[in-house]
C-alpha positions as CSV (number, residue, x, y, z in Angstrom):
1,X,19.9,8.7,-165.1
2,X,22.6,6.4,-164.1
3,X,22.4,2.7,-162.4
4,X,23.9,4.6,-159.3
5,X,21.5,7.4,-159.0
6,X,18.9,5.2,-159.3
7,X,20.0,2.4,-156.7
8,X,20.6,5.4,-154.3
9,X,17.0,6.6,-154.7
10,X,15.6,3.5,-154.1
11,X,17.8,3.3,-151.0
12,X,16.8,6.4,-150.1
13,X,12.9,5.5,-150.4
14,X,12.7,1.9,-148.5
15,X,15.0,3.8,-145.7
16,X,12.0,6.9,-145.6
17,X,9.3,3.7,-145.8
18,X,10.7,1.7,-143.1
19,X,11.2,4.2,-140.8
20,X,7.7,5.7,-141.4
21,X,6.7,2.0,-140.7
22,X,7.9,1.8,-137.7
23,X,7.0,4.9,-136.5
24,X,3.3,3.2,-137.0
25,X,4.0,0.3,-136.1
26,X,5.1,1.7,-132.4
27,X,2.0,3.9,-132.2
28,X,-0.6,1.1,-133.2
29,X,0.9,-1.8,-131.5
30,X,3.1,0.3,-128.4
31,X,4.4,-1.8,-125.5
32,X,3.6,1.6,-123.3
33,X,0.1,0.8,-123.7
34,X,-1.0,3.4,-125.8
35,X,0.9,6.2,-128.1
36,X,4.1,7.2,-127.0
37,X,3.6,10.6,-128.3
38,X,0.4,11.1,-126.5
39,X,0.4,13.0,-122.8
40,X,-2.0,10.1,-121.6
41,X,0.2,7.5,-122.3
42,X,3.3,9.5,-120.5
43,X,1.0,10.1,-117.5
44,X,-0.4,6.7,-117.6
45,X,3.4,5.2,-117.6
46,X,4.6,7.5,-114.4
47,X,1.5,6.5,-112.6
48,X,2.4,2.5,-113.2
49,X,5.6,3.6,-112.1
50,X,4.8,4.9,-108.7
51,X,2.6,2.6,-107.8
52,X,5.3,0.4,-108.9
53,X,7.7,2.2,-106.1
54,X,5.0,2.4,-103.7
55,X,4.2,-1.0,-103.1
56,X,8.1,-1.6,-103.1
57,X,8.7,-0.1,-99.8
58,X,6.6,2.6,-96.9
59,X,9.7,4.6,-97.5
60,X,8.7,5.2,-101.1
61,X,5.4,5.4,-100.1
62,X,5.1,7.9,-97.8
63,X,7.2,10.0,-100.7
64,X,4.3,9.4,-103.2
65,X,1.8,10.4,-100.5
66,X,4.1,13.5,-99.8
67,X,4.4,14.3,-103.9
68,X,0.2,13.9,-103.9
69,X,-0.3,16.1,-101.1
70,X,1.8,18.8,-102.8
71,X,-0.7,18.0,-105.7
72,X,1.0,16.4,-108.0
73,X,-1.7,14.8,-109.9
74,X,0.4,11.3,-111.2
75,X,1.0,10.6,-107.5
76,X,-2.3,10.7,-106.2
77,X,-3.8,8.7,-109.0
78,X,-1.0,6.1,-108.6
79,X,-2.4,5.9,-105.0
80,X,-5.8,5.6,-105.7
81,X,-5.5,2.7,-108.2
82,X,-3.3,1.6,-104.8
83,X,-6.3,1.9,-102.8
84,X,-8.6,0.4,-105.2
85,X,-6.8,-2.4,-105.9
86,X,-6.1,-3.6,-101.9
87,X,-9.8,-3.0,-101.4
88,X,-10.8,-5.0,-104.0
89,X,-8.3,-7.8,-102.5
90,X,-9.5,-6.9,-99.0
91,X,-6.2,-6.0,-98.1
92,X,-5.7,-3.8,-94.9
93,X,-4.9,0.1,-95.8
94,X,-2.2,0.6,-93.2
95,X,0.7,3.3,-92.8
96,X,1.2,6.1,-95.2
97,X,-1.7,4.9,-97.9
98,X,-4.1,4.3,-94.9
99,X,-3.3,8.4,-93.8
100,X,-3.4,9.1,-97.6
101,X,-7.3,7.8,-97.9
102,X,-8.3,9.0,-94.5
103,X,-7.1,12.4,-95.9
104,X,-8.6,11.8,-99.0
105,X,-12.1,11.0,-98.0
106,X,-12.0,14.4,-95.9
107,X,-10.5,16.4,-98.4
108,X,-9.2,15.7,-102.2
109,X,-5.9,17.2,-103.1
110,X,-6.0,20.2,-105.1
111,X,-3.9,19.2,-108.2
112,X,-1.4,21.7,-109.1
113,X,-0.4,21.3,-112.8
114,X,2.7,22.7,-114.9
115,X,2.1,25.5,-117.2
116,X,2.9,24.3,-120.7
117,X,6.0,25.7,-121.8
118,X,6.9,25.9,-125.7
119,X,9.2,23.2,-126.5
120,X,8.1,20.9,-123.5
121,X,10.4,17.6,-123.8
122,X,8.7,14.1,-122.8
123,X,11.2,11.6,-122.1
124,X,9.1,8.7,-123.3
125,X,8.9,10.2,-126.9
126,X,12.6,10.8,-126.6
127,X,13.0,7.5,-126.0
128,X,11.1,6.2,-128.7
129,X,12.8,8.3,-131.4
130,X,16.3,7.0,-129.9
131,X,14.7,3.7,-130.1
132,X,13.7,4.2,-133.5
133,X,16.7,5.4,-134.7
134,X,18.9,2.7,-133.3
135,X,16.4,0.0,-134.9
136,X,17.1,2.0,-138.4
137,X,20.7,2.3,-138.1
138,X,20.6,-1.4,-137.9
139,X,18.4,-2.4,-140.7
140,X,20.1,-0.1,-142.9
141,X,24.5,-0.8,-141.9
142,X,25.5,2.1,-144.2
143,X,23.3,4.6,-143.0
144,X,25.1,7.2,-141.2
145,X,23.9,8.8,-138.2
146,X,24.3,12.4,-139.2
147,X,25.5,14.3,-142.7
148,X,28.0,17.1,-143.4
149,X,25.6,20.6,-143.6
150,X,26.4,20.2,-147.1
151,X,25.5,16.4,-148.2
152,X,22.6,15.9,-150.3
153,X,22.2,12.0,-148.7
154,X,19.9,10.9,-146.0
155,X,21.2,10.2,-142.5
156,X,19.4,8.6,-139.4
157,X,18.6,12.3,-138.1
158,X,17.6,13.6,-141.6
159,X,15.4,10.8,-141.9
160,X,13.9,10.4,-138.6
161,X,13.3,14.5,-138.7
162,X,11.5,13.6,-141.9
163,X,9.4,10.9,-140.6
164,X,8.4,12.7,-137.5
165,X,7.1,15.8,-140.1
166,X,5.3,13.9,-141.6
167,X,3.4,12.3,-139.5
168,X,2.5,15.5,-137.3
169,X,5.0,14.7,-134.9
170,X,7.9,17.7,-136.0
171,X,10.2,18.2,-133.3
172,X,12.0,20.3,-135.5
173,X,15.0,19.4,-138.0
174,X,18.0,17.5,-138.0
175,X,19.5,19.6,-135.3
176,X,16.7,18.8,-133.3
177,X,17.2,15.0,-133.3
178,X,20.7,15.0,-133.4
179,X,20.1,17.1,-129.4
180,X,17.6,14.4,-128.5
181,X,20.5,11.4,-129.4
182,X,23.0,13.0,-127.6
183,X,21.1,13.2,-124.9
184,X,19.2,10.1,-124.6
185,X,20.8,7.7,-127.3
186,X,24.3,6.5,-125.5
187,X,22.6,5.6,-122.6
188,X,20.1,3.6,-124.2
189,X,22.1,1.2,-125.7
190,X,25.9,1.6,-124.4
191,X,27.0,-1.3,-126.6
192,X,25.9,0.3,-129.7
193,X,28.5,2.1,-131.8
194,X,27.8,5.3,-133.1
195,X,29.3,8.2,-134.8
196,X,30.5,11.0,-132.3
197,X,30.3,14.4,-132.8
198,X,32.8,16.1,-135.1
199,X,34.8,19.3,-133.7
């Protein structure tokens, strides 16, 4: 085997390591308090969120109390913690959280949750795999985001489909990542230059 082949394979294996590193690294020690690819931790962010909103402005949260009364379940847990927390501070309960816990005590919402359809997206995880290709792309220069159908080398997509095989996490193959960058990756970090489709 030649010097080349074998500096390309070991290229190829710390690339596959660190981004199976970091894949770890942002489920163990995530700054979205808890697994990004879990359903609790997505539900757990949208609550923080519209509480967040809520105690922003009664315009927001009369919209939250609207969104809980149609039984959306995020809402009305986002208002409880709301409730809890301004009773705990023995804050007064006034306008549209006030009706919300007058309504409560006399009658919980029925929640009304989604059916599950097949191939389900979560923006957090697609997030977080646009995140984690962007953080590979720059520890690794060279590495191009996406190979001709015919190239035998790694690219971020073929590596991050890879990765998220092997850890249980498939969201299909390259084609599959490459859809999730296009959607999500631009935005996330305008300034960063990447490799545009080819027609």
């Amino acid at each position: 085997m030649s010097v080349v082949m074998l500096t390309t394979d070991y290229q190829d294996a710390a690339m596959m390591k660190f981004a199976s590193e970091q894949l770890k690294l942002v489920r163990t020690y995530s700054p979205f308090g808890g697994d990004p690819f879990t359903g609790a931790t997505m539900h757990a962010m949208v609550r923080r969120t519209l509480k967040g909103l809520a105690e922003v402005h009664e315009r927001n949260m009369a919209r939250i109390v609207d969104l809980a009364l149609a039984g959306a379940e995020d809402a009305a847990e986002a208002l409880k913690d709301l409730i809890a927390e301004r009773n705990k501070a023995g804050l007064p309960l006034a306008g549209a959280l006030g009706t919300f816990d007058t309504i409560l005590n006399d009658r919980p919402p029925n929640y009304r949750r989604p059916a599950v359809r097949p191939g389900r997206e979560s923006f957090l995880e697609n997030f977080v795999i646009v995140c984690l290709i962007i953080t590979l792309m720059r520890e690794f220069p060279r590495l191009k985001l996406r190979r001709s159908p015919t190239s035998i080398r790694l690219s971020a997509y073929s590596i991050m489909a890879s990765t998220l095989i092997d850890a249980g996490l498939g969201r299909g193959g390259e084609e599959a990542i490459r859809k999730i960058w296009e959607r999500y990756g631009p935005p996330v970090c305008p300034g960063f230059h990447w490799n545009p489709p080819q027609k």
